[in-house]
C-alpha positions in Angstrom: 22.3 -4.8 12.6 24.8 -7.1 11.8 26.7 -7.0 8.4 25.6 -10.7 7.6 21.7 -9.6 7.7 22.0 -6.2 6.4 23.9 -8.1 3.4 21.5 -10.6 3.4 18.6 -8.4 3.1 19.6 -5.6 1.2 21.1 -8.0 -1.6 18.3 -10.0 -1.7 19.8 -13.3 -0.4 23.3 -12.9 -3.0 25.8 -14.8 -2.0 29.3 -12.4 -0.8 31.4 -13.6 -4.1 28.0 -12.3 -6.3 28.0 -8.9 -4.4 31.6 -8.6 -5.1 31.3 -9.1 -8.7 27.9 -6.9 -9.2 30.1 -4.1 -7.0 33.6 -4.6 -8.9 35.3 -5.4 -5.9 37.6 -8.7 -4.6 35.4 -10.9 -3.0 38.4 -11.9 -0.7 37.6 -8.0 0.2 33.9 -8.3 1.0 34.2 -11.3 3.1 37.3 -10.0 5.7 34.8 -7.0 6.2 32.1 -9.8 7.0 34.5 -11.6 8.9 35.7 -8.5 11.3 31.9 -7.7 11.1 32.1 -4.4 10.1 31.4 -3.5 6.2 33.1 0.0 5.5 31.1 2.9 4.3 32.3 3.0 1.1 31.7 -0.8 0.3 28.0 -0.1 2.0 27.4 2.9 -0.3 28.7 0.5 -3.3 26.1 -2.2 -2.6 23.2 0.4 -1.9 23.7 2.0 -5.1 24.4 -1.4 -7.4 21.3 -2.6 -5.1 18.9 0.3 -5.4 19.2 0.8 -1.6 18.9 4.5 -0.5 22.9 4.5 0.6 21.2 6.0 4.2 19.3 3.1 5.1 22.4 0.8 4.3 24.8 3.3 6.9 22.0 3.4 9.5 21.8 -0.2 9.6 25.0 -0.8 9.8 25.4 1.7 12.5 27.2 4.5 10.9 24.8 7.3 12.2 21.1 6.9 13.6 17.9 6.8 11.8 16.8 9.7 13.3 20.5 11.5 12.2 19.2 10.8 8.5 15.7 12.1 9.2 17.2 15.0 10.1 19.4 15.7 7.0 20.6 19.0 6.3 17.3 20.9 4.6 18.6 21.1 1.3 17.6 17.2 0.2 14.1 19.3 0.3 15.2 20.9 -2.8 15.5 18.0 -4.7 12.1 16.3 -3.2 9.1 16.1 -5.6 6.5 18.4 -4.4 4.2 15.7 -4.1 6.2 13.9 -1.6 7.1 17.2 0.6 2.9 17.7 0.1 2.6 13.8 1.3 5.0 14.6 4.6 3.1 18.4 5.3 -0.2 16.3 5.1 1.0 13.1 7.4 2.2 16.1 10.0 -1.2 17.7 10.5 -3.8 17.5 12.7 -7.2 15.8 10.4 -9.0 18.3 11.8 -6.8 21.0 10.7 -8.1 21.2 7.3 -11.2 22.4 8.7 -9.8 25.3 10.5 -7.7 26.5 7.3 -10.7 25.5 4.7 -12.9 28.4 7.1 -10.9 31.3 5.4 -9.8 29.8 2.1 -10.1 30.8 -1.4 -12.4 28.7 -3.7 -9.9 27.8 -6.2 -7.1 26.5 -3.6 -7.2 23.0 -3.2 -7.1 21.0 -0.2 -5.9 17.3 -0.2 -5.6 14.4 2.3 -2.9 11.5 2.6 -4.4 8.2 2.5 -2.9 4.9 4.2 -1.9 3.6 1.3 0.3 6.9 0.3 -1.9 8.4 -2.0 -3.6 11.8 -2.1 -7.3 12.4 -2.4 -8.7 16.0 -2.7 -11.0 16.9 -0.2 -14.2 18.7 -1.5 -14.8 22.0 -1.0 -17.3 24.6 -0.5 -17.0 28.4 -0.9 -17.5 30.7 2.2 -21.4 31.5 2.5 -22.1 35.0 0.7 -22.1 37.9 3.5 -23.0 40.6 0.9 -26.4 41.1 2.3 -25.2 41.4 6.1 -24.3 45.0 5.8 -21.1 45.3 4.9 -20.0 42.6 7.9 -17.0 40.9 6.6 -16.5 38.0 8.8 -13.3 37.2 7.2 -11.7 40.7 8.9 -12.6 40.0 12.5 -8.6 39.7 13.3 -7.1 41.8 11.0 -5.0 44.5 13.2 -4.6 48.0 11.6 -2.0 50.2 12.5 -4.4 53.0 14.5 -3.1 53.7 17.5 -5.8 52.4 20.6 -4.2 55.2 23.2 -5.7 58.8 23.3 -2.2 59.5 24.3 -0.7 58.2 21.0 -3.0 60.3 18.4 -1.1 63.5 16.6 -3.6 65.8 17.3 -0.7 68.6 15.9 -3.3 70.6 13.3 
C-alpha cells in the first residue's frame, strides 16, 4: 500500500502537518518520508499508537513484513490474549461438526460453546451421556482405553 493511503486511512483523513503535531514530530519530517514514499518504521509505529492502530497492521501495510509474518508471531503474544479471544480463534478453527464428536464422551459440567458471525459466543446445549448402569457393567466410554497387559503368550512372566 502506498504511504499516502495507508496515512490516509489509518489517520482518518488528517492532513500530514496534523499527524506531525498529534505524533511530536516536524511536519517537514513526515512529508519527505511521503515524498520518497516510504514512511519509516518508527514514524509508522508513532502514528499506530497516537492512532489506536495495532502498530502490525500499519508495518504490513506499508510492506515491512507480510500479513501472514504477523499471523505467525512468536507464541508468546498468546500469553497476553484474553481467554475469550484464544476460545473465539480454537472455535473459528474447528470443524462444526466437531463438537459432536467431543460432546459424545464429555462431562456434564464442561461447557461447550460456538462462535457466531458476528464474534460472539453462544453455549451449545448439552445433554448428559444416557445412564449405562443397567447394561451390566458395559461401560461404553472404555471401549478404547489400552491397558498395559501384554497380548503375546510369549510376553507373560509365568516365573512362579
Amino acid at each position: 500500500m502506498k504511504p499516502e493511503e495507508w496515512l490516509n486511512h489509518a489517520c482518518n483523513g488528517d492532513s500530514l502537518t496534523s499527524i506531525a503535531r498529534k505524533i511530536g514530530i516536524a511536519p517537514s519530517t513526515i512529508i519527505r518520508q511521503v515524498d520518497r514514499g516510504k514512511i519509516t518504521a518508527e514514524t509508522c509505529i508513532r502514528i499506530c499508537r497516537a492512532y489506536q492502530v495495532h502498530p502490525a497492521d500499519g508495518l504490513a501495510a506499508l510492506g515491512y513484513f507480510t500479513d501472514a509474518e504477523a499471523e505467525r508471531g512468536s507464541g508468546a503474544s498468546l500469553t497476553r490474549l484474553p481467554n475469550e479471544d484464544i476460545l473465539r480463534e480454537i472455535l473459528r478453527r474447528i470443524d462444526p461438526q466437531a463438537t459432536m464428536v467431543f460432546q459424545s464422551g464429555i462431562t456434564p459440567n464442561l461447557h461447550v460453546y460456538d462462535s457466531q458471525e458476528d464474534g460472539s459466543i453462544t453455549p451449545i446445549p448439552f445433554s448428559a451421556p444416557p445412564d449405562t448402569s443397567d447394561l451390566d457393567g458395559y461401560e461404553p466410554h472404555l471401549h478404547a482405553v489400552a491397558d498395559e497387559s501384554p497380548n503375546d503368550p510369549d510376553e507373560l512372566d509365568n516365573t512362579p
